[in-house]
TIGULO-581217 format. One line per field, with one value per residue (C-alpha): residue number from 1; y, z, x. Coordinates in nm, 3 decimals. Example, Ala and Ser with C-alpha at 12.3 -4.5 7.8 and 13.67 -1.06 7.14 Angstrom:
2
pos [1:2] .
c2 [-0.450:-0.106] .
c3 [0.780:0.714] .
c1 [1.230:1.367] .
END
This chain:
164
pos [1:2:3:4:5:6:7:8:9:10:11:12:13:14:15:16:17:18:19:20:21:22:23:24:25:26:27:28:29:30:31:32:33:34:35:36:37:38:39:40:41:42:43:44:45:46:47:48:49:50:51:52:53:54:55:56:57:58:59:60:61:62:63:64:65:66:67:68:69:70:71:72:73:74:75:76:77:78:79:80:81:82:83:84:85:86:87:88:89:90:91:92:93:94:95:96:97:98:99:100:101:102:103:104:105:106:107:108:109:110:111:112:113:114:115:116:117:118:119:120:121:122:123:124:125:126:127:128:129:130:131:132:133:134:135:136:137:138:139:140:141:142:143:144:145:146:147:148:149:150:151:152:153:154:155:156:157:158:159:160:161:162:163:164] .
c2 [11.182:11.141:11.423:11.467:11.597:11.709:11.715:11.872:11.705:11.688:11.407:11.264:10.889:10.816:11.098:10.832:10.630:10.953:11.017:10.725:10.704:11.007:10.845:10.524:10.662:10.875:10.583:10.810:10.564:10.628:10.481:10.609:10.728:10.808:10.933:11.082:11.330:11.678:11.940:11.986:11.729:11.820:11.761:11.498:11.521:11.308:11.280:11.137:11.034:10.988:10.902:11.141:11.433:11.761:11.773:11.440:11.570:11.909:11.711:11.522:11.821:11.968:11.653:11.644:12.043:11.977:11.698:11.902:11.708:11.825:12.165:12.227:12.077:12.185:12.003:11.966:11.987:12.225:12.295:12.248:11.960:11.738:11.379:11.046:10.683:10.454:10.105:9.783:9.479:9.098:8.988:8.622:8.680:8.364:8.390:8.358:8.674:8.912:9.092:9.191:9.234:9.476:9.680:9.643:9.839:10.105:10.198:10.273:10.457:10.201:10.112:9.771:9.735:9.323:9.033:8.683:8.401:8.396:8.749:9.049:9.344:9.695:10.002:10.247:10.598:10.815:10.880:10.613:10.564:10.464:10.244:10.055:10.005:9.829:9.604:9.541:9.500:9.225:8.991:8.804:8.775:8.652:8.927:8.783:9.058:9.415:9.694:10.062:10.370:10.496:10.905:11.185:11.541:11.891:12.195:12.344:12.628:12.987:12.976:13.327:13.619:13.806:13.506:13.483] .
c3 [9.997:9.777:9.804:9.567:9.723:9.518:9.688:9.573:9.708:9.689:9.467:9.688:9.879:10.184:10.075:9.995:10.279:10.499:10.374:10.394:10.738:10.805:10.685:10.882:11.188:11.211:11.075:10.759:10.432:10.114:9.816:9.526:9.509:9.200:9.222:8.924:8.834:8.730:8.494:8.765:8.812:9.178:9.230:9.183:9.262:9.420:9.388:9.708:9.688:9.999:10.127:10.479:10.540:10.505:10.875:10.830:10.500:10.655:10.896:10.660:10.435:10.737:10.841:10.504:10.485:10.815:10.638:10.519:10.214:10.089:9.941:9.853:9.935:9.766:9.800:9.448:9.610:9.463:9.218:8.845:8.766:8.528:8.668:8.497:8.586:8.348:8.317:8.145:8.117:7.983:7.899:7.746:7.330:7.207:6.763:6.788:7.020:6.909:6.707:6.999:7.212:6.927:6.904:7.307:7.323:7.031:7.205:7.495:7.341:7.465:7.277:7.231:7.310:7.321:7.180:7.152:7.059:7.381:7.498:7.424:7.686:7.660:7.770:7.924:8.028:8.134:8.465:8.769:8.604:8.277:8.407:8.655:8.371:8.099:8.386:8.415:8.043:8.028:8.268:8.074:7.834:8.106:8.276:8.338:8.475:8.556:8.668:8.732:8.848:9.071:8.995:8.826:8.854:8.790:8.822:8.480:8.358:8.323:8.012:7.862:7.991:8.222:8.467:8.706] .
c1 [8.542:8.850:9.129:9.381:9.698:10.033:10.344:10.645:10.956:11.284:11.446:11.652:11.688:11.475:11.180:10.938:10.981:10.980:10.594:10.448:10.605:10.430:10.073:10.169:10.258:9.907:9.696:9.650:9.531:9.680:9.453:9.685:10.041:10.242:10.602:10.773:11.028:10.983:11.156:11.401:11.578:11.647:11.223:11.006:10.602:10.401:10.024:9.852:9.469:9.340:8.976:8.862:8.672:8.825:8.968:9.174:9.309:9.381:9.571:9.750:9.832:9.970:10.206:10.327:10.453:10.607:10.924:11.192:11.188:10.856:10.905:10.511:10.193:9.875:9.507:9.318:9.004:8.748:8.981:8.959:9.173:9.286:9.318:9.462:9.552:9.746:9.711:9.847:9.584:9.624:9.330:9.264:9.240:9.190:9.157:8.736:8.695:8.982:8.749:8.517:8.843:8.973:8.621:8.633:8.996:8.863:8.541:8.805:9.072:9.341:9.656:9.737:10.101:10.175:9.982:10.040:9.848:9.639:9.683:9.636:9.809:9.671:9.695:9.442:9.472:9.193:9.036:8.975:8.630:8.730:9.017:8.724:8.516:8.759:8.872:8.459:8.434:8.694:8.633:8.415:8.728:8.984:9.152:9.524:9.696:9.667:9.904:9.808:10.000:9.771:9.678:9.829:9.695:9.729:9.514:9.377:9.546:9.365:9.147:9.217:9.465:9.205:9.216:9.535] .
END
């Protein structure tokens, strides 16, 4: 099962090696990581996906509160959450198949952000799903290149004022 951990660290040199460290040193796998800054510039958060059952990722939530660096760890699991990938894709465009290319990257709320005479690069934000299945929907195309940021998360916020 996939487990979506957020780690709140400080933004300093040597943090990121420190955690994966961590997950290399215990055999831990780590099938997404994204590592960006936060409001405060002194923080930066980093959102972990990892594949075990709930003892390996109690472990592993565990390891991670135990490097000074990391100020918070929370698990997303069971929580409602809002999760995202972003990705850029090439895919071959030549002039005869644009327009199914174009309706392709409309039915998929992507943003074309380069073209050329053979290409076409777009972007695609969404969930893992939605990312897996544009890559599916252009191969037929030409897929040239692809680069992803792995996930992004963060817990819903209370819908109305009774709910803390």
């Amino acid at each position: 099962m996939k487990h979506i951990l957020s780690a709140l660290v400080q933004n300093e040199p040597g943090v990121l090696a420190h955690v994966s460290g961590m997950f290399a040193a215990r055999a831990f796998n780590i099938d997404s990581l994204a590592v960006g800054r936060t409001d405060d510039p002194k923080l930066s958060r980093m959102t972990i996906v990892v594949v075990g059952d709930d003892r390996m990722v109690e472990q592993v939530r565990k390891q991670l509160a135990k490097i000074v660096s990391v100020v918070k760890v929370q698990d997303f699991a069971g929580k409602d959450t809002v999760a995202r990938d972003l990705m850029l894709l090439s895919v071959a465009a030549p002039a005869e198949k644009r327009p199914e290319i174009f309706a392709l990257i409309e039915m998929f709320n992507a943003k074309v952000v380069d073209i050329g005479p053979k290409f076409v690069m777009v972007e695609v934000s969404g969930p893992e799903a939605k990312i897996e299945a544009f890559i599916e929907a252009c191969k037929p195309y030409g897929v040239k290149n692809v680069a992803r940021t792995g996930t992004i998360a963060m817990p819903r916020q209370p819908r109305s004022n009774s709910q803390e």
